[in-house]
C-alpha positions as CSV (number, residue, x, y, z in Angstrom):
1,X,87.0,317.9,227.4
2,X,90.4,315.9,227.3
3,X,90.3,316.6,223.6
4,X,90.0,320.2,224.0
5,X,92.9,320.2,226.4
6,X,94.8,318.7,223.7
7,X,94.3,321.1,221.2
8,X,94.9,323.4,223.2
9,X,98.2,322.0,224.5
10,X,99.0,321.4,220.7
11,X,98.5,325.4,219.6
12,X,100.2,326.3,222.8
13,X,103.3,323.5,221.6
14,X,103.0,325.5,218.4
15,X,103.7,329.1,219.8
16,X,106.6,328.0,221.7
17,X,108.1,326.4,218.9
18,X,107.7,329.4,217.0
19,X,108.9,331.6,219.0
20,X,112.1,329.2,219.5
21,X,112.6,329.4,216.3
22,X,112.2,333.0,215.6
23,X,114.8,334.0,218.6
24,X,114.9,336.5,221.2
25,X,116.7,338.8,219.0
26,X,114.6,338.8,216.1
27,X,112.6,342.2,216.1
28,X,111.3,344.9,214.0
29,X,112.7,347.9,213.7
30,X,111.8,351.2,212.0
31,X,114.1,354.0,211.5
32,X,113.5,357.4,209.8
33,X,116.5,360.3,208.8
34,X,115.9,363.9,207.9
35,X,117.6,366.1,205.5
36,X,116.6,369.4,205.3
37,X,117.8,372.4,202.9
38,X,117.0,376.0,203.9
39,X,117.2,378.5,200.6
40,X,116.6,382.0,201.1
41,X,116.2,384.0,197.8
42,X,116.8,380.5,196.2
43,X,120.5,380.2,197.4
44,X,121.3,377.4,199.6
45,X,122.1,378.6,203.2
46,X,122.0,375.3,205.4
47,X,121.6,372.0,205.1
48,X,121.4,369.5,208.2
49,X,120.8,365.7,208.8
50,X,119.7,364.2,211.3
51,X,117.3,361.4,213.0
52,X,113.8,361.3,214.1
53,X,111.8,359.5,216.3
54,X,109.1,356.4,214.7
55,X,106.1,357.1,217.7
56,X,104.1,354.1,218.6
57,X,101.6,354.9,216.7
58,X,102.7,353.9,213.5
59,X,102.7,350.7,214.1
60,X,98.6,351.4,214.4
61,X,98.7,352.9,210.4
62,X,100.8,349.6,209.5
63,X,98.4,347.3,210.9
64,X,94.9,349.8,209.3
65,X,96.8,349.7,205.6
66,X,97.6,345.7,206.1
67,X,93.9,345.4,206.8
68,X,92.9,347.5,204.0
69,X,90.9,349.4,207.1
70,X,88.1,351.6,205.6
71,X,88.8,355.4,205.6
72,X,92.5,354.9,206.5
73,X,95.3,355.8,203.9
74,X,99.0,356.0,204.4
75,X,101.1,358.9,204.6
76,X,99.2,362.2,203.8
77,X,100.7,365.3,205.5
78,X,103.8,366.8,206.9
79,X,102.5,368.6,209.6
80,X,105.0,371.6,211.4
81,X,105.0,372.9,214.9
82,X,106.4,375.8,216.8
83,X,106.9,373.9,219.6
84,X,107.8,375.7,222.5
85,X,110.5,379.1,223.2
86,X,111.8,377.2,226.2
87,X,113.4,375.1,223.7
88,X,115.8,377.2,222.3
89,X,117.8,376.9,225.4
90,X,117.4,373.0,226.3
91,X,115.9,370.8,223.7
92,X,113.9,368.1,224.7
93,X,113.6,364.4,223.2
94,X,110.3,363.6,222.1
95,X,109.1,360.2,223.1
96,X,107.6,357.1,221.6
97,X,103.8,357.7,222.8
98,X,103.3,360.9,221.9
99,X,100.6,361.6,219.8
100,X,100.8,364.8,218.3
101,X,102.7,367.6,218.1
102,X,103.3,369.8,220.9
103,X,101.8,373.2,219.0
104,X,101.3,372.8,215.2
105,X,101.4,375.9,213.1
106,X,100.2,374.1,209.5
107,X,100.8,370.7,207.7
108,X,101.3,370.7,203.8
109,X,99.4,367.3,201.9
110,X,102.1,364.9,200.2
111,X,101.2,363.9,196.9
112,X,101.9,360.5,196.2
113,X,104.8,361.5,193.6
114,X,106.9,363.0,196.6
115,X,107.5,359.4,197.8
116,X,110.0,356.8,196.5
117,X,110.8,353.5,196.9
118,X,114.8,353.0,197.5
119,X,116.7,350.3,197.0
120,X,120.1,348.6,199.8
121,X,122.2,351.6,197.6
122,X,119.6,354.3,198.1
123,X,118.5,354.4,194.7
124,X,114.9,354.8,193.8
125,X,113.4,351.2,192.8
126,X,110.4,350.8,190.8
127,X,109.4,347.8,192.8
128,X,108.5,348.3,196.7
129,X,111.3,347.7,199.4
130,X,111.8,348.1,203.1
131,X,113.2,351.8,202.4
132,X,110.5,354.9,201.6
133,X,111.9,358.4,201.0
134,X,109.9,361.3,200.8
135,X,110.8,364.9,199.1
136,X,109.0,367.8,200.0
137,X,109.2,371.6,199.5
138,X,107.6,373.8,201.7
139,X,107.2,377.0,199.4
140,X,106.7,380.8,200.1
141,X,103.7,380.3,202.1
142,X,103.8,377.4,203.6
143,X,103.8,377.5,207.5
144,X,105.6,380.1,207.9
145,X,106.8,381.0,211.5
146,X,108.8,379.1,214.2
147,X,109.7,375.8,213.0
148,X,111.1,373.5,216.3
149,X,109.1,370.3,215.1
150,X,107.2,368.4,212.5
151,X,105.5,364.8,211.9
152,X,104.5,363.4,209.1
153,X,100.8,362.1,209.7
154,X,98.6,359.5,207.7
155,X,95.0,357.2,208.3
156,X,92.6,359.6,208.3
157,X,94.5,362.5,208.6
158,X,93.0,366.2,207.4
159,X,94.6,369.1,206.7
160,X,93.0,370.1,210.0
161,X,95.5,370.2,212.9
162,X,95.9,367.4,215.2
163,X,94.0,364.5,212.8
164,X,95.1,361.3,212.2
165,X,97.7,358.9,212.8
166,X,101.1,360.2,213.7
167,X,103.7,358.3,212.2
168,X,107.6,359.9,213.9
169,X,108.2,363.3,215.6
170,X,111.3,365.2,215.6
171,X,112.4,368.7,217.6
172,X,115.2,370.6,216.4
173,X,116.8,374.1,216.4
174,X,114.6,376.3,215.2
175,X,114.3,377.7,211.4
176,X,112.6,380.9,211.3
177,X,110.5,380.4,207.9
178,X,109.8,383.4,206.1
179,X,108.3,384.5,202.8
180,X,111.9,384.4,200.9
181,X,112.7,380.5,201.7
182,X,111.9,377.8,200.8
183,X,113.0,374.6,202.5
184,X,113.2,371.1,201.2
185,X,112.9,368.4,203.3
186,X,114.1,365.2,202.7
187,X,112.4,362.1,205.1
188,X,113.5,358.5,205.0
189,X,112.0,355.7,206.4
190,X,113.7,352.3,206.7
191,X,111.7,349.1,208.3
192,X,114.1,346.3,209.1
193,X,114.3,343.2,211.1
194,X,116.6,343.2,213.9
């Protein structure tokens, strides 16, 4: 018994050192930043940047792909919603345990090619970093409607509504996607410690 104790008392001695040494500070941190270009008739009409929100659940994905989970895969869709009219007059914040998004009208699959490592300078690396980027145009007929949201989903997403793992969530002013745009979306991802 007073062995057990010990070891015990030894892997407890352990954690605290750890996290002594690690500090209160030290934390991860994972940020994503949209870029979106709205063409109609293929001429530019609108660009705008801004910042999403990295949900809770990603951090589930991160730990599936780090155990090589079966069925699971990383990012697979970029899924749109029309979230709701009420919007249009007071935008709300999504938050971090949110799930899903609040009414999705279609998600487009990512291929592979579509995401990029980037480098401390933002240029594409050939070797992986902390910084993904993804480049994606939705086309003619892709989701076309009321655009006030979007997440990108992955695990065992399908290109059935609502499946898998949502990774960030972001509202914004709506884009009324028709037929004659197009609209390329830019989304990067940075993980850091903080």
């Amino acid at each position: 018994m007073m062995k057990e104790n010990a070891k015990t008392m030894g892997v407890e001695t352990d954690n605290i050192a750890l996290a002594l040494a690690s500090g209160d500070d030290h934390a991860i941190k994972m940020t994503g930043q949209i870029t979106d270009r709205i063409f109609k008739n293929g001429v530019l009409v609108e660009e705008r940047v801004g910042h999403n929100l990295v949900v809770n659940t990603a951090l589930n994905l991160i730990m599936a792909l780090l155990k090589i989970h079966s069925g699971y895969s990383g990012i697979q869709y970029w899924a749109i919603g029309s979230g709701a009219s009420s919007w249009d007059s007071s935008l709300p914040n999504p938050t971090r345990g949110e799930t899903r998004l609040t009414a999705e009208i279609g998600r487009v699959a990512i291929d592979p090619s579509e995401i990029v490592f980037l480098n401390g300078s933002l240029q594409e690396s050939s070797t992986p970093t902390n910084i993904i980027q993804i480049t994606h145009t939705f086309g003619a007929d892709d989701c076309n409607g009321k655009w006030r949201e979007f997440g990108i989903f992955g695990g065992n997403a399908t290109a059935s509504a609502n499946s898998g793992i949502m990774i960030n969530k972001r509202h914004h002013e709506v884009i009324t996607k028709t037929r004659d745009m197009t609209v390329e979306r830019i989304m990067r991802f940075t993980l850091s410690l903080a």
